[in-house]
C-alpha positions in Angstrom: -95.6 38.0 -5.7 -93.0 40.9 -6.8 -91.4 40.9 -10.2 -89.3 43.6 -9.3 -86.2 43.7 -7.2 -84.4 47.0 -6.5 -80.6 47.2 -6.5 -78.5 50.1 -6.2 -75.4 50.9 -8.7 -72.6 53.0 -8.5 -71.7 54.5 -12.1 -69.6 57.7 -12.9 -70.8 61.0 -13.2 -70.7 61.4 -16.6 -73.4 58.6 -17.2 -75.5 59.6 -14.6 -75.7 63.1 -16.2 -76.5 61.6 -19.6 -79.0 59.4 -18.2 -80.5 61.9 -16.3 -80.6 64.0 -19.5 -82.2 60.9 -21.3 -84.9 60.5 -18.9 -86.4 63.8 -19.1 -86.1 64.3 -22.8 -87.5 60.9 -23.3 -89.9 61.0 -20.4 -88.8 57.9 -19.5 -87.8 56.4 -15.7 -84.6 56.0 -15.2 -84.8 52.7 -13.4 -86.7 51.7 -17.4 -83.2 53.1 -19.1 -81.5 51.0 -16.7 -83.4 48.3 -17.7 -83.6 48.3 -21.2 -79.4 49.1 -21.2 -79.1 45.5 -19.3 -81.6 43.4 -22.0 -79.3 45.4 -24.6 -76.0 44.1 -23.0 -77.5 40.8 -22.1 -78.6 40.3 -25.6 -75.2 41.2 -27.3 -73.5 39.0 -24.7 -75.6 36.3 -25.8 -75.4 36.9 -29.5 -71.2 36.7 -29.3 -71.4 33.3 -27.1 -73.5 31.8 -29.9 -71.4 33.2 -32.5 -68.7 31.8 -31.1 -70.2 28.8 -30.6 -70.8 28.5 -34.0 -67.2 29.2 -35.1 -65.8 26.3 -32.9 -69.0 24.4 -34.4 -67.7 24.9 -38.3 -64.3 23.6 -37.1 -65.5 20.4 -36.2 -67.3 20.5 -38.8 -64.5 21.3 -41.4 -62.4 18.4 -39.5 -65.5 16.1 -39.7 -66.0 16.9 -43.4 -62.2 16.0 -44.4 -62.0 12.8 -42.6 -65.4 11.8 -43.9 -64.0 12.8 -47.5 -60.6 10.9 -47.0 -63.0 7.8 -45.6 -65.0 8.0 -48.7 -61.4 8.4 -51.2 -60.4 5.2 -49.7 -63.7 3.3 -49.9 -63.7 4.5 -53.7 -60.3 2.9 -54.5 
């Protein structure tokens, strides 16, 4: 079974000469640079969808919050 799949890009000079730059003073394959550059991107993606996520979370919550306070302010009368 291959884990692998190969895929071909087209990206502007300018970051193909930095990655090529990368690659040899890192020793590292480019197709590995490529790789860890999409888990980076894919991971900061991720992280701002939770945030906000959790922002439109604390909103409900803050609405929830209030009504359950004025529903307890009433009971309390």
């Amino acid at each position: 079974m291959r884990t692998k799949r190969k895929v071909s890009l087209t990206i502007d000079e300018e970051i193909y000469e930095a990655i090529e730059k990368a690659s040899k003073i890192h020793q590292i394959a480019k197709s590995q640079l490529a790789q860890e550059a999409f888990r980076l991107w894919l991971k900061k993606e991720t992280e701002a969808l939770m945030a906000q996520g959790y922002e439109e979370m604390a909103e409900e919550d803050e609405a929830f919050a209030g009504l359950t306070f004025e529903a307890q302010r009433e009971i309390s009368k």
